[in-house]
VOLO-471177 format. One record per residue (C-alpha): residue number from 1; residue in three letters; y, z, x. Coordinates in steps of 0.02 Angstrom, whole numbers, always signed. Each point is the difference from the previous one (the first is absolute). Layout:
BEGIN
<rec pos="NUM" code="ALA" y="Y" z="Z" x="X"/>
...
//
This chain:
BEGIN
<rec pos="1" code="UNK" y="+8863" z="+2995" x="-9947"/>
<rec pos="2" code="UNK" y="-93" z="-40" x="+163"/>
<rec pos="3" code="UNK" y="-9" z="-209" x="+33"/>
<rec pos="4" code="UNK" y="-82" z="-64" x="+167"/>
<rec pos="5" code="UNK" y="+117" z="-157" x="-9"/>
<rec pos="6" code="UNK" y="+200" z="+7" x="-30"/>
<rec pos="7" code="UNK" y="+22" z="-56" x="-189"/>
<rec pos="8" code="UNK" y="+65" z="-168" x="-51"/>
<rec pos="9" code="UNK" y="+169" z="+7" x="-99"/>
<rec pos="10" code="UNK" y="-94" z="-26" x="-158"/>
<rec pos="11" code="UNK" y="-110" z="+132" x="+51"/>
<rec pos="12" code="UNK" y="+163" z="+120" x="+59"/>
<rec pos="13" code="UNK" y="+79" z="-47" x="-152"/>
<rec pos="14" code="UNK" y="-138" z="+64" x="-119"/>
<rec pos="15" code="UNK" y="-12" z="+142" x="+132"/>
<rec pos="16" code="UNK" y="+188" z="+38" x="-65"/>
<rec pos="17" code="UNK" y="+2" z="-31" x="-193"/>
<rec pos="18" code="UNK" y="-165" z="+119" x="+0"/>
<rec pos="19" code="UNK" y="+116" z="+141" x="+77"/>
<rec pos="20" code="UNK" y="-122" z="+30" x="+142"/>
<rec pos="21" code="UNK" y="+67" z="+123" x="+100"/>
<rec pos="22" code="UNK" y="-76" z="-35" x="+199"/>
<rec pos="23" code="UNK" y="-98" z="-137" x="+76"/>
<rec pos="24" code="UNK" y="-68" z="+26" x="+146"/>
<rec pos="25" code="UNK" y="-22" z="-157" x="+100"/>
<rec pos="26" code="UNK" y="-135" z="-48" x="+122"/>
<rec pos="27" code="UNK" y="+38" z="-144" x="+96"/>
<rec pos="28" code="UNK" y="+167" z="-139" x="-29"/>
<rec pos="29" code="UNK" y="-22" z="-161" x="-67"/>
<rec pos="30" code="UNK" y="+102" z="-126" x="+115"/>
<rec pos="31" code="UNK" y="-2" z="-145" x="-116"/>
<rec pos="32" code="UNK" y="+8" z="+87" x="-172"/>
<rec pos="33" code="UNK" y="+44" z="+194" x="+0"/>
<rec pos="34" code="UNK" y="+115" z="+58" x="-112"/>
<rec pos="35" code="UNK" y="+54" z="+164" x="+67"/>
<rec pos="36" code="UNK" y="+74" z="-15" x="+190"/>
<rec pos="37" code="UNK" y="-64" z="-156" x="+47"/>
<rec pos="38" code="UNK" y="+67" z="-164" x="-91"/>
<rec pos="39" code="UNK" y="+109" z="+117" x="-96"/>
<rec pos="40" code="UNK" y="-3" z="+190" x="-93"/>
<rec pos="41" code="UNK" y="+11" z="+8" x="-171"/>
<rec pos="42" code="UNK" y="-18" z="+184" x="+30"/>
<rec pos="43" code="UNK" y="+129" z="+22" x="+90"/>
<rec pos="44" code="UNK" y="+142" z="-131" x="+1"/>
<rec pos="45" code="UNK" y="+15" z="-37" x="-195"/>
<rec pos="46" code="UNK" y="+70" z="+126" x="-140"/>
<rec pos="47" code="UNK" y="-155" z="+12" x="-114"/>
<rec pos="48" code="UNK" y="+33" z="+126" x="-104"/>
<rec pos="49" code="UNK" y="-178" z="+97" x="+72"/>
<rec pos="50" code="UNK" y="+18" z="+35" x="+183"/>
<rec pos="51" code="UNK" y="-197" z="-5" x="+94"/>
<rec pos="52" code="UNK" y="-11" z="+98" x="+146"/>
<rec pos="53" code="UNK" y="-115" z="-89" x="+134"/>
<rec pos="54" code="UNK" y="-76" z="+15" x="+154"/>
<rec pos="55" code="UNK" y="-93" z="-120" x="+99"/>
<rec pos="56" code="UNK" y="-117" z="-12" x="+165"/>
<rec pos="57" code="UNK" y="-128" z="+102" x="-103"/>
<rec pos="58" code="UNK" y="-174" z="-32" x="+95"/>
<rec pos="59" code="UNK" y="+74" z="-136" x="+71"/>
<rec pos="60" code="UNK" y="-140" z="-76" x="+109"/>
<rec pos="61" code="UNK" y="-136" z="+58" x="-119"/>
<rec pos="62" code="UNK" y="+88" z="-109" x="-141"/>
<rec pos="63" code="UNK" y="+14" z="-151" x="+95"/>
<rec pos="64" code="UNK" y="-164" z="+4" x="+52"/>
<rec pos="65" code="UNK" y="-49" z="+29" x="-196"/>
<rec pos="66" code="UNK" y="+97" z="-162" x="-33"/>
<rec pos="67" code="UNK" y="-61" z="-110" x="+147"/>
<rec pos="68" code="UNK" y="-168" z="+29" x="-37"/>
<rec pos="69" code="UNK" y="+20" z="-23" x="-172"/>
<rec pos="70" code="UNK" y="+59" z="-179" x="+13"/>
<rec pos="71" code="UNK" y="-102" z="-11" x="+165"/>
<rec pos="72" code="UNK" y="-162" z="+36" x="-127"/>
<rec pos="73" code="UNK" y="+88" z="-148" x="-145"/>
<rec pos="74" code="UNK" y="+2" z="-124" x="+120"/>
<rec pos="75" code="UNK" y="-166" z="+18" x="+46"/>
<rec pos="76" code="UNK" y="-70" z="-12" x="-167"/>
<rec pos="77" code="UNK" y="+92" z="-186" x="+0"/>
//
């Protein structure tokens, strides 16, 4: 699975129970990320399905998808 923003731990948790093997991670998420940044439910927990991960994917090219993005929504306020 390819994700431009580091999942959630709802997100990492579904990520888990649907036996996904990799993730590959654009950019962190600093206030929210579930898998290196806050914490790693892939990593630090005994699940009984192990995700193999790897992040800085595209980094700059995802952020730049997500700041214009939300850039764009607050515009349309």
């Amino acid at each position: 699975m390819y994700v431009t923003l580091e999942p959630c731990t709802m997100c990492a948790g579904a990520i888990i129970n649907s036996r996904i093997k990799k993730v590959y991670i654009g950019t962190n998420d600093p206030k929210t990320g579930a898998c290196g940044s806050i914490l790693n439910l892939f990593k630090d927990y005994k699940f009984n399905h192990k995700v193999e991960y790897e992040t800085g994917i595209m980094q700059k090219e995802c952020e730049k998808i997500l700041k214009d993005f939300f850039k764009y929504l607050r515009s349309k306020k």
